[in-house]
C-alpha positions as CSV (number, residue, x, y, z in Angstrom):
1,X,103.0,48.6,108.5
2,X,106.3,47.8,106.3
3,X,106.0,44.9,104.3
4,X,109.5,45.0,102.2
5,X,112.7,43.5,103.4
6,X,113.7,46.8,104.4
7,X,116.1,46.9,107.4
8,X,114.3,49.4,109.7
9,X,116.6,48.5,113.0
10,X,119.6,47.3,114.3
11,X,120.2,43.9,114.8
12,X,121.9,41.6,116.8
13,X,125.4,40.6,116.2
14,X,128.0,38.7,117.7
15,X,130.3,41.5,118.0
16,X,127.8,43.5,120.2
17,X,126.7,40.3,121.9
18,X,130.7,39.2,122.8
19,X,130.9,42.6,124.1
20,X,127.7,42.4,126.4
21,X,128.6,39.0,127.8
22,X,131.8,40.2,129.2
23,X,129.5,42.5,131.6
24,X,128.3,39.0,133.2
25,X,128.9,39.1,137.2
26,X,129.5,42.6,137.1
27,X,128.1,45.1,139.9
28,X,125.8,47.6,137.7
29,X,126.1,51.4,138.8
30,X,123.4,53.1,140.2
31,X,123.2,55.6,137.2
32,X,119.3,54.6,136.7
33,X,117.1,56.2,138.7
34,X,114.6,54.3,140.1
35,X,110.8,55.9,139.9
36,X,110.5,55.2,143.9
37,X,113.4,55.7,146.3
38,X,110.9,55.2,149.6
39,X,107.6,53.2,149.8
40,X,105.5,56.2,150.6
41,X,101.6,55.7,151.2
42,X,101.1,57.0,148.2
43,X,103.8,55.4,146.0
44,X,102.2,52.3,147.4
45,X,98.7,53.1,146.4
46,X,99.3,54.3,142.9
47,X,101.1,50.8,142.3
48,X,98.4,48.7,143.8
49,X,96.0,50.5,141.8
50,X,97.9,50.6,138.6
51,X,97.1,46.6,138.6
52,X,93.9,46.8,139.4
53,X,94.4,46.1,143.2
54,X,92.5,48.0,145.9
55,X,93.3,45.7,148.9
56,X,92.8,48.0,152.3
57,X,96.3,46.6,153.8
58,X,98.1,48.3,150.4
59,X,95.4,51.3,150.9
60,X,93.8,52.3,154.0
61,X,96.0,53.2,156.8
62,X,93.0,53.2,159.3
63,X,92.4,49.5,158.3
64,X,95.8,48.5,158.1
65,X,96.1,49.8,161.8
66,X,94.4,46.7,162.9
67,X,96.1,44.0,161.2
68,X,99.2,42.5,162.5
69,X,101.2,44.7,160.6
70,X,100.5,48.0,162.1
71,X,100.6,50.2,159.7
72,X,100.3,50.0,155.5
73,X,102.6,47.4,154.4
74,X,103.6,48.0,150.3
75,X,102.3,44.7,147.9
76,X,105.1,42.3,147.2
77,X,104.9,43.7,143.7
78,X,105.8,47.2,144.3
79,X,109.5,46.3,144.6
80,X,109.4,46.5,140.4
81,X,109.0,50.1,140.8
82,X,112.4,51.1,142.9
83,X,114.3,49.4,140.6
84,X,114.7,49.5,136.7
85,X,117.0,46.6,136.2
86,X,114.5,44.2,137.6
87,X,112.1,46.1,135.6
88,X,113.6,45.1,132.2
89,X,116.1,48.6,131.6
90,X,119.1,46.4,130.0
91,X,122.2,47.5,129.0
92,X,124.4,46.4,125.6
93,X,123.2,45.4,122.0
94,X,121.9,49.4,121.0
95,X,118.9,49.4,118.9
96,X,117.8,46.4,119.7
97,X,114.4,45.3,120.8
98,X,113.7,44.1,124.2
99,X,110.5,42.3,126.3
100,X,110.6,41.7,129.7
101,X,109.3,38.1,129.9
102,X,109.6,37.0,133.5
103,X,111.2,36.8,137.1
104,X,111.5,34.4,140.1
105,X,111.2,36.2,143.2
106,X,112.4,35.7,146.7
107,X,110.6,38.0,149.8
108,X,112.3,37.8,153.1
109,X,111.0,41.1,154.8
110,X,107.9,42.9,154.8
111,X,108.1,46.5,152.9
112,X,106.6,48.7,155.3
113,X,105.5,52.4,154.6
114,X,108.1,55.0,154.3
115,X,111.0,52.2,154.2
116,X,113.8,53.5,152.1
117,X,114.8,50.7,149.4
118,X,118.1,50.6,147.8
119,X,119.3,47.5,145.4
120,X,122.3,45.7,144.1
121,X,122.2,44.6,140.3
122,X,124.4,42.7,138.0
123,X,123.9,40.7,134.7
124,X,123.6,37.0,135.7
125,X,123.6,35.1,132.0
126,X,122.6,35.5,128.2
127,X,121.1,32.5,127.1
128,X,120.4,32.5,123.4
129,X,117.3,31.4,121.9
130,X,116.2,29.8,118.2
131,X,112.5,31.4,118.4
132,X,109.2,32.0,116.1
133,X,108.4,35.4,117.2
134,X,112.1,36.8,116.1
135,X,114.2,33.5,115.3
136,X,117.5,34.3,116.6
137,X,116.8,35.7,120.5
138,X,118.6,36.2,123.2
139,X,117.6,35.4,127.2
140,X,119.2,38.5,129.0
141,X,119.0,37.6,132.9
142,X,120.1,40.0,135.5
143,X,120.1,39.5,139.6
144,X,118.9,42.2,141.8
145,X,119.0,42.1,145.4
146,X,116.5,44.6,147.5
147,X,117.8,46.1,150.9
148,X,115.7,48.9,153.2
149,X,116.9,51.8,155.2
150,X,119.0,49.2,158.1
151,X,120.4,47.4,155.5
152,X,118.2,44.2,156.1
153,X,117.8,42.3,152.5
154,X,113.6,42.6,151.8
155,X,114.1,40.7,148.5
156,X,115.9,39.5,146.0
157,X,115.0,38.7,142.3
158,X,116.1,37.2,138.9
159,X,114.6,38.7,135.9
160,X,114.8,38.4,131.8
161,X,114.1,40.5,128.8
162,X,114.2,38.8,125.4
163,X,116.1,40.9,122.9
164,X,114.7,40.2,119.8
165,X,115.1,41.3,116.0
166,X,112.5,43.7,115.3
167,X,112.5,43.1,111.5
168,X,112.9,39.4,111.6
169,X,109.5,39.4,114.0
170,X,108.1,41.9,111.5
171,X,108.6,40.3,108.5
172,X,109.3,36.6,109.3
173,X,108.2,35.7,112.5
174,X,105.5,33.2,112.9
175,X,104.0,33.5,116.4
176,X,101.3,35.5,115.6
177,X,100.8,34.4,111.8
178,X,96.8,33.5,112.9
179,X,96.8,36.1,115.4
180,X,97.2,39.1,112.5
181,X,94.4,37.6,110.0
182,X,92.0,37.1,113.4
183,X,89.4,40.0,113.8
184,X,89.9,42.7,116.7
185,X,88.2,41.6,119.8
186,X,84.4,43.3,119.8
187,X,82.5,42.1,123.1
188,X,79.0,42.6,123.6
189,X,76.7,43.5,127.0
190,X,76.5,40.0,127.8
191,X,80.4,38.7,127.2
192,X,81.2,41.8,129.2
193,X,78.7,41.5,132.3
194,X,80.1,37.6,132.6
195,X,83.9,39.3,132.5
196,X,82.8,42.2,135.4
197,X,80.9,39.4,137.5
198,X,84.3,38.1,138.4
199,X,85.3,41.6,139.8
200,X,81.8,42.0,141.5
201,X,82.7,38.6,143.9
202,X,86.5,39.1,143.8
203,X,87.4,38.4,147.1
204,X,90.6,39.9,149.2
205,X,90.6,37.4,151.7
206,X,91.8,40.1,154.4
207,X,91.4,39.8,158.4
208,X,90.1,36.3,158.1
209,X,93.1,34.1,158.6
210,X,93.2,31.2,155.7
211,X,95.1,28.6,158.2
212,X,97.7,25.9,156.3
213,X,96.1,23.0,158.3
214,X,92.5,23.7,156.6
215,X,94.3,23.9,152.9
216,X,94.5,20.5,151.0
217,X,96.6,19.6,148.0
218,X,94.1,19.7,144.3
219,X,92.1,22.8,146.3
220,X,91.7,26.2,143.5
221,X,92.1,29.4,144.2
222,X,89.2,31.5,142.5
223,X,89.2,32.9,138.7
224,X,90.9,36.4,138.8
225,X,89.7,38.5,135.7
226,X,92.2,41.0,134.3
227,X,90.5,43.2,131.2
228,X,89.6,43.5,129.0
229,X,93.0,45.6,128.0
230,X,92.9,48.7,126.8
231,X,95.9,51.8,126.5
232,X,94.4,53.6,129.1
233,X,95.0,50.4,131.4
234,X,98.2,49.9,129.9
235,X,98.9,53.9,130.8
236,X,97.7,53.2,134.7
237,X,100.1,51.0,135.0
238,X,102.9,53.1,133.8
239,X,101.7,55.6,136.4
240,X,102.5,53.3,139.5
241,X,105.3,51.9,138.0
242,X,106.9,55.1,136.3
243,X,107.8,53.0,132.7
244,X,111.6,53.0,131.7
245,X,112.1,55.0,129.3
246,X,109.2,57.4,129.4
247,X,110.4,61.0,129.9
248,X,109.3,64.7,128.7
249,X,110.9,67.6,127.1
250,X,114.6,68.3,128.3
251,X,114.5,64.6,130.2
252,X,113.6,63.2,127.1
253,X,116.4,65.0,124.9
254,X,119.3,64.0,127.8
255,X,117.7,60.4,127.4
256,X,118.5,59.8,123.8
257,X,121.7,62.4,123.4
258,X,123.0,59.7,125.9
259,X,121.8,56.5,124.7
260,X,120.9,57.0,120.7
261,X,119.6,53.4,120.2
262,X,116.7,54.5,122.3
263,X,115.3,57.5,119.6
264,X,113.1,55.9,117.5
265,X,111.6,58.8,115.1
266,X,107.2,58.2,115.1
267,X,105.2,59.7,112.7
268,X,106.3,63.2,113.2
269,X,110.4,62.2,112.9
270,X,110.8,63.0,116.1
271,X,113.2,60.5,118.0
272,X,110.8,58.5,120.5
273,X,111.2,55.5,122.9
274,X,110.2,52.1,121.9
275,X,108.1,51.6,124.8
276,X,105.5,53.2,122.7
277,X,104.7,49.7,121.8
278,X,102.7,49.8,124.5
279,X,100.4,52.1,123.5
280,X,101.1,53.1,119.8
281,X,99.3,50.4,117.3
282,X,101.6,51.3,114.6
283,X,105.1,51.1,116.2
284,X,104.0,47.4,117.9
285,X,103.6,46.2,114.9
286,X,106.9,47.7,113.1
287,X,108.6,45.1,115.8
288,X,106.4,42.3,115.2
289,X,103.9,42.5,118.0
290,X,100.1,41.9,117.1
291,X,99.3,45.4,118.6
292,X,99.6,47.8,121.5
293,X,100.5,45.5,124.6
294,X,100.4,45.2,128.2
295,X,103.7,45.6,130.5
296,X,105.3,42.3,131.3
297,X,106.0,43.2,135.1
298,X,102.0,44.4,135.5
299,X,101.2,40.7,134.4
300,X,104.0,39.3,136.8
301,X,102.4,41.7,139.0
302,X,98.5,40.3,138.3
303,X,100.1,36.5,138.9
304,X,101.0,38.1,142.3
305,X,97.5,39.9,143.3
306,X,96.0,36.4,142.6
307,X,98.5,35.0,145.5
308,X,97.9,37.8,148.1
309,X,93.8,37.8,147.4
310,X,93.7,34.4,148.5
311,X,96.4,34.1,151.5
312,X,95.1,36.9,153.4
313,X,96.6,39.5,156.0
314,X,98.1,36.8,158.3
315,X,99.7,35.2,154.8
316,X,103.5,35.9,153.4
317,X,104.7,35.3,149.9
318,X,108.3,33.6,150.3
319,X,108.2,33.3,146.5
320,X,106.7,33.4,143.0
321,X,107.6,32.9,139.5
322,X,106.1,34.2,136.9
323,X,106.8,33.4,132.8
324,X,105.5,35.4,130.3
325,X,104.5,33.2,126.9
326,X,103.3,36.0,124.4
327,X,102.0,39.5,123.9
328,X,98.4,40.5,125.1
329,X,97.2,43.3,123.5
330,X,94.8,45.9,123.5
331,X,91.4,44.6,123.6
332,X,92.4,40.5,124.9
333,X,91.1,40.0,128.4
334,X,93.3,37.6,130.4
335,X,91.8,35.0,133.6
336,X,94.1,33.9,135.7
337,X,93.5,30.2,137.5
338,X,95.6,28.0,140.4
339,X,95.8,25.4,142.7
340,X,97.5,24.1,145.5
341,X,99.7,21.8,144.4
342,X,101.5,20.6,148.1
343,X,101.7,21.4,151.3
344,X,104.5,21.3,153.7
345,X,106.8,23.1,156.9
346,X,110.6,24.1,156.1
347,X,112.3,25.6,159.3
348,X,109.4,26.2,161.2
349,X,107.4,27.8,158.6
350,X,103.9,26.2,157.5
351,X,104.2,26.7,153.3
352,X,101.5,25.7,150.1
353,X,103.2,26.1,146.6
354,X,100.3,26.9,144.2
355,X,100.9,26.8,140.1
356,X,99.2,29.4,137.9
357,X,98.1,29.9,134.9
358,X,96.6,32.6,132.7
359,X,94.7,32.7,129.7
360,X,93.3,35.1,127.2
361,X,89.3,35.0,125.7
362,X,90.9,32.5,123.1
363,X,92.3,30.3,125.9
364,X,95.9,30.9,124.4
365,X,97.8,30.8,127.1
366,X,99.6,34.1,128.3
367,X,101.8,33.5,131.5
368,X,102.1,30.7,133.3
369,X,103.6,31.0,137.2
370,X,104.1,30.0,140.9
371,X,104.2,31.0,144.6
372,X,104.9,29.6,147.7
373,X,102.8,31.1,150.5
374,X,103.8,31.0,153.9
375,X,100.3,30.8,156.1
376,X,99.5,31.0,159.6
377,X,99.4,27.8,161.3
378,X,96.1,26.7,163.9
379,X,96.6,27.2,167.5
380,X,96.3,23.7,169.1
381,X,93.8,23.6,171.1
């Protein structure tokens, strides 16, 4: 890794940022692909299981048959992957560094299989940032709005990258000052039998309805285990969620000749995409990252499993919120925790709001987040 003053990257300055915010409130074009145009069964599956999900309703047709649904519905999750703008693609400041680092969802419709699901994007705000990852940083929000096949809105979303200096963090950035003189995680038989007992009695909740009357304020939803990380994780993400910048060959060569900011030269010279960060050691730390990290939406996405686990089939997230507070990387496993925190009907519906948290081996914390479930209420009797 560098360790001069060298400038290595482009920066942010208030020429290119004057520029970007006069794209605030205006409708983005539909230039991006998405990586899924229809929530196929399979499209659904490969998301699920790129987070580590393997709930039947996501999965087995046969079982989802039965449940009140009729059919595979797709995770509230899976919307990240039929839109890049949500998914942290930005637009404006060229060459320079961006990490998604949140979103606050709104579901109003079930996804079912094969719906087709268009969106509407636009940038919402730039709020800058005095930080000690990068110092200077700037809050890019943008607002997408999800729509299926009859033109019914499904969802809508906020979300925010943090566009960062990558030689400030590298060279000056204080974040992870401890974290870069700590040893690499090493976990023995016994640390990694107590991590795999919590996926040995996770428990999907399912066909048995969790009704809102029997649901109390201060109650806690179990532990969810997530790790530990590793690149090939990291790479089964990418596979259900299709990356943004990740692209072979001719694809790859149309991708930079269009956007040059985005050809980073690796090793070999050869112009690359920064999200190699998330699985090149070398290139995370050229832009002040501890090492190789996980995806922001997957750990959006994890906050998300945690809610649907627990509520069961007969549950509806309405909405979560999910903010991310620093890098996981390679080898950090994360556990994710909550609790109701109140209990109450709006319009007819019966709603809990639980609060989340997760947090690494270390107990740093790494995300924290929200959901309001909506939950079947108990027949009277």
């Amino acid at each position: 890794m560098p360790s001069d003053t060298t400038r290595y990257f482009p920066k942010i300055t208030d020429a290119a940022l004057d520029a970007l915010r006069r794209r605030i409130g205006a409708p983005i074009g539909s230039t991006v692909e998405p990586w899924c145009h229809e929530a196929t069964r399979d499209n659904i599956r490969h998301y699920a299981h790129g987070i580590g999900d393997d709930n039947p309703l996501w999965c087995d047709p046969s079982y989802a048959a039965g449940t009140r649904f009729g059919g595979i519905v797709a995770l509230p999750s899976f919307l990240f992957a039929t839109s890049r703008i949500v998914s942290g693609y930005v637009g404006g400041l060229p060459g320079v560094h961006a990490m998604w680092a949140g979103a606050d969802w709104t579901w109003h419709k079930p996804v079912f299989r094969n719906d087709t699901i268009g969106t509407e994007a636009s940038l919402k705000d730039l709020v800058e940032h005095q930080t000690r990852f990068a110092g200077r940083s700037i809050q890019q929000i943008y607002h997408v709005t999800f729509f299926n096949q009859h033109g019914d809105t499904v969802a809508e979303a906020d979300s925010w990258c943090f566009r960062t200096d990558r030689d400030e963090a590298r060279e000056h950035g204080t974040k992870y000052t401890a974290v870069r003189t700590k040893p690499p995680a090493a976990y023995t038989e016994e640390q990694l039998a107590r991590i795999y007992r919590h996926y040995q009695d996770e428990e999907i909740r399912g066909a048995t309805p969790r009704f809102w009357q029997d649901v109390e304020p201060g109650e806690a939803l179990p532990v969810m285990a997530k790790g530990p990380m590793t690149v090939t994780g990291f790479i089964a993400y990418a596979q259900g969620w299709g990356g943004l910048y990740i692209r072979a060959n001719k694809l790859a060569w149309k991708q930079i000749h269009a956007h040059p900011g985005l050809g980073i030269p690796n090793r070999f010279g050869i112009p690359d995409c920064p999200e190699r960060v998330h699985w090149e050691e070398e290139f995370a730390h050229m832009v002040g990252a501890p090492g190789a990290y996980d995806y922001g939406p997957e750990r959006c996405s994890w906050l998300t499993h945690h809610l649907t686990n627990w509520m069961g089939d007969d549950g509806f997230l309405r909405q979560a919120k999910c903010q991310i507070r620093r890098h996981n990387p390679a080898g950090d496993t994360l556990f994710i925790t909550g609790s109701v925190t109140r209990k109450f009907v709006d319009e007819g519906r019966h709603l809990v709001e639980v609060t989340q948290e997760a947090r690494n081996q270390d107990n740093e914390l790494s995300a924290i987040g929200s959901g309001i479930v909506e939950l079947p209420s108990r027949p009277r009797s």
